[in-house]
Structure formats: C-alpha cells, structure tokens
C-alpha positions in Angstrom: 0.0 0.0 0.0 2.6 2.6 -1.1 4.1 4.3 1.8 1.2 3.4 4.5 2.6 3.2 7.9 0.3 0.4 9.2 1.8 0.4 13.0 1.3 4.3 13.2 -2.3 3.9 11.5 -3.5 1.6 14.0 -1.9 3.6 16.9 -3.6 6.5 15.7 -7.1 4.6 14.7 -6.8 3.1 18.2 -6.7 6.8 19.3 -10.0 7.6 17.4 -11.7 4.4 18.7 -11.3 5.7 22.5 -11.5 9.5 22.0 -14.9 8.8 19.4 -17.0 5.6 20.1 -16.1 4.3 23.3 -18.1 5.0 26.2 -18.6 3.3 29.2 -20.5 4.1 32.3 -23.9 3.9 31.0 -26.9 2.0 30.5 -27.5 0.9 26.9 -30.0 -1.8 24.9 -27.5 -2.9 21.9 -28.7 -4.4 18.8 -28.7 -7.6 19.8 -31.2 -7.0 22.8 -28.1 -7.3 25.6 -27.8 -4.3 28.0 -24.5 -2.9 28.5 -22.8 -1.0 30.2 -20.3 0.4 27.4 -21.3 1.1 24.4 -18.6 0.6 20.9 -20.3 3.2 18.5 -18.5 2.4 15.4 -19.5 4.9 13.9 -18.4 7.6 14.9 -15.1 6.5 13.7 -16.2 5.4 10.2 -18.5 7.9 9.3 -15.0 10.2 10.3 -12.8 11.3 7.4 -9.6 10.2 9.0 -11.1 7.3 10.9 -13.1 5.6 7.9 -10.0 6.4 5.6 -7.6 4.4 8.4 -10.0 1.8 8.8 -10.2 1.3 5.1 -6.2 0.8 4.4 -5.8 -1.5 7.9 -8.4 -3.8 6.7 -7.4 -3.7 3.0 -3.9 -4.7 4.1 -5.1 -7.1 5.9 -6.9 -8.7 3.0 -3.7 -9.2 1.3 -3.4 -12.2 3.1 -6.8 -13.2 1.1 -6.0 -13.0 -2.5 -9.0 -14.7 -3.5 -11.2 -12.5 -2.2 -12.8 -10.3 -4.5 -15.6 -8.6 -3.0 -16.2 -6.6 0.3 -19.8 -5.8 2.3 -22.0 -6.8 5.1 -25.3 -5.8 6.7 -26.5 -2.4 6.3 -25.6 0.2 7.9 -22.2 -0.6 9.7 -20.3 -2.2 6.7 -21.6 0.7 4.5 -18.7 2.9 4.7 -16.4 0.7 5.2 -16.9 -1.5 2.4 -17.6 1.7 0.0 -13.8 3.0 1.4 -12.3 0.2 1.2 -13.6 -0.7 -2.8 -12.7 2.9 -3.7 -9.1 2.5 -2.1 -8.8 -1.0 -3.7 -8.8 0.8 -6.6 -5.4 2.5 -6.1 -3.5 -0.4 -4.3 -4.6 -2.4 -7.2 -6.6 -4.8 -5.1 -9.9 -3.7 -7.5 -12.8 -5.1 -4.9 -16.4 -4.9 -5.4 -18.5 -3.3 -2.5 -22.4 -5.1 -1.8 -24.1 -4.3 0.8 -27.2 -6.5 2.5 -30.5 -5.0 3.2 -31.9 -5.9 6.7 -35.0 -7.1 4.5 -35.7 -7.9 0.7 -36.8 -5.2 -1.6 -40.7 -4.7 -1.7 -40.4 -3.7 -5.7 -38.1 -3.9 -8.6 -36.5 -7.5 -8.5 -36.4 -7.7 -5.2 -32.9 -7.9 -4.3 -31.4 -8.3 -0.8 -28.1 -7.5 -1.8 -27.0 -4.3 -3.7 -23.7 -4.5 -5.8 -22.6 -7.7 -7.7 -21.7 -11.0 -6.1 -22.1 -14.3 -7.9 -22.1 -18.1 -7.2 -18.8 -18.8 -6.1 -17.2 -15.9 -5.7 -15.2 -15.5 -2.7 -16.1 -12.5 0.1 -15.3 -10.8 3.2 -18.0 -9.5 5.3 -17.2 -6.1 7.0 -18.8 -5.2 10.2 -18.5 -2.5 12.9 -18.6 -3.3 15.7 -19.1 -7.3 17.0 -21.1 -8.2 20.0 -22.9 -11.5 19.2 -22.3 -11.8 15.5 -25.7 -11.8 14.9 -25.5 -8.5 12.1 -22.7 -10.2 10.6 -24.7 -13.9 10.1 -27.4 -12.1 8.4 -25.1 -10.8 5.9 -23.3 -14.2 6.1 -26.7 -16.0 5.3 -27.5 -13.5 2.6 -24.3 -14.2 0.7 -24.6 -18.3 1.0 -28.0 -17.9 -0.4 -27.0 -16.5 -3.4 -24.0 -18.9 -3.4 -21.1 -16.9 -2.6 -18.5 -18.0 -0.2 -17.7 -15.9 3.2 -14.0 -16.4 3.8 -13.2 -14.2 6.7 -15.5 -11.9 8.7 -13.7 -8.0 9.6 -14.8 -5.6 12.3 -13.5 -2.0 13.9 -13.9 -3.8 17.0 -14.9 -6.4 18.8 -16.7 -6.5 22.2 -15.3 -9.9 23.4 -18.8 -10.8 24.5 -19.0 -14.5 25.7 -21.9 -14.8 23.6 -19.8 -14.6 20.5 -17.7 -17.6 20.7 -20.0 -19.9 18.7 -20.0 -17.4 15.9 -16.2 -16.6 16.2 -15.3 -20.5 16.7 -17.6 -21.0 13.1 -16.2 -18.6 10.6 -13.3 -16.7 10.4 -12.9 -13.4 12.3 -10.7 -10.9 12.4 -11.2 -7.5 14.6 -8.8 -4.4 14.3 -9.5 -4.4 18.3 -10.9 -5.9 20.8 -12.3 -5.0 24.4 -9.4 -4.9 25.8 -6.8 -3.4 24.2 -10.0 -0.3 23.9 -9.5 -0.1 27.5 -5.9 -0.4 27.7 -5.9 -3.3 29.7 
C-alpha cells in the first residue's frame, strides 16, 4: 500500500476508537437485545474522514493475506462505509474489490434484491462489520451471501466487544477485529 505506515495507523485509529466511540459508564439496549454497560459506536469513527480512511487501508492490508477474495460488504448500515472505502481505495492499491451491501430485509419492488452491488455463485467474500457483540448482524449478511451462493472467507470488524456470547459465531467462521475490548480499555 505505497508508503502506508500500518503500526502508526493503527496507533492513531486506536486513538479515534477511545476518543470517538467508546463509552462506558452507562446503561444501553444494543442491537442484539443485551444491555450494556459500554457502548462501541463504530461509527463515529467510520463515518470520520480520518477514521473511515484508516479503517479502510488496515483492513485492505489485511486482505492481502486473502488474495481470492474479490468482493467486500455486510449488513447495512455498519459495513456501508467501510466496504464503499475500502472498494474505492482498492482501486489505487490495485486490489480492484467490489462493495455489496445487504439489506436488513428484501426489496418490496423492482426485483427484489437483498443485496446491492454484484456477487455471484462462487465468488469469494469478506463481510465487514462495525462493531461485534454476538455476530448476529454479521450472520445475516453471512446467510445473505450463502444464499446466493457466494462463499464468506473471513469476517472483519473495527472492533470487537469480546462478548462470551460470540464464541459460537467466532469459533464457526473466520474473524478478524482491528481491536478488541481490551486493548480499547488499555488493559
């Protein structure tokens, strides 16, 4: 990726994460019906010029390690920006990935579709996510792209919330977070 520092973009991402999205102290419902007493709100950083941009090249250079992979997307809204950055940068490091994106629901009209953006039988993909708390977002996308008979390789997210309630889903597919719990909090 040219002259991308990847140790002083994930300091600096890392930086965004905790000065942005995390919070802690409070009492939240999440998505996936838990209550919580920190909250991840991803984003804050990828809706964030510098913090989407950041997110983008980390996670493209980590799909180097995936050659095969040729298209990028998850469930809307969280993987939007992401996968959009991260097709739009693939074009200058040469990586050339499509962007879909997965509708919580099918279409009402025109044809239907569930997915937006081109994936086809056998093609190989990585689903993008936020933020991971149960994996339940990132399934739906998952299930979305089996159906149509594309293959889900590895699973990417800002960060992970190292719930307990997520080691089925990370133990079944392939996941890879830029940072988890932990390393948020410094511990």
């Amino acid at each position: 990726m040219n002259n991308f520092d990847s140790t002083a973009g994930h300091s600096r991402l890392l930086q965004l994460v905790r000065d942005l999205a995390y919070k802690d102290g409070l009492d939240i419902v999440l998505a996936s019906g838990k209550r919580s007493d920190f909250y991840i709100q991803g984003k804050k950083v990828t809706l964030h010029p510098e913090g989407l941009n950041l997110t983008a090249r980390l996670l493209l250079k980590d799909l180097e390690k995936y050659p095969e992979i040729t298209a990028i997307g998850g469930l809307t809204m969280g993987a939007d920006p992401i996968a959009s950055a991260m097709a739009a940068i693939s074009f200058e490091t040469g990586q050339n990935l499509n962007a879909f994106l997965v509708r919580k629901e099918s279409k009402d009209h025109g044809v239907g579709s569930r997915i937006e953006g081109e994936i086809s039988e056998g093609e190989k993909v990585a689903i993008i996510e936020d933020t991971v708390t149960t994996g339940g977002s990132a399934r739906k996308a998952i299930d979305a792209v089996l159906a149509v008979g594309a293959v889900p390789v590895v699973i990417y997210a800002l960060a992970d919330r190292e719930d307990p309630d997520a080691d089925a889903f990370r133990a079944e597919f392939n996941v890879h977070s830029l940072f988890g719990l932990a390393e948020i909090r410094g511990e």
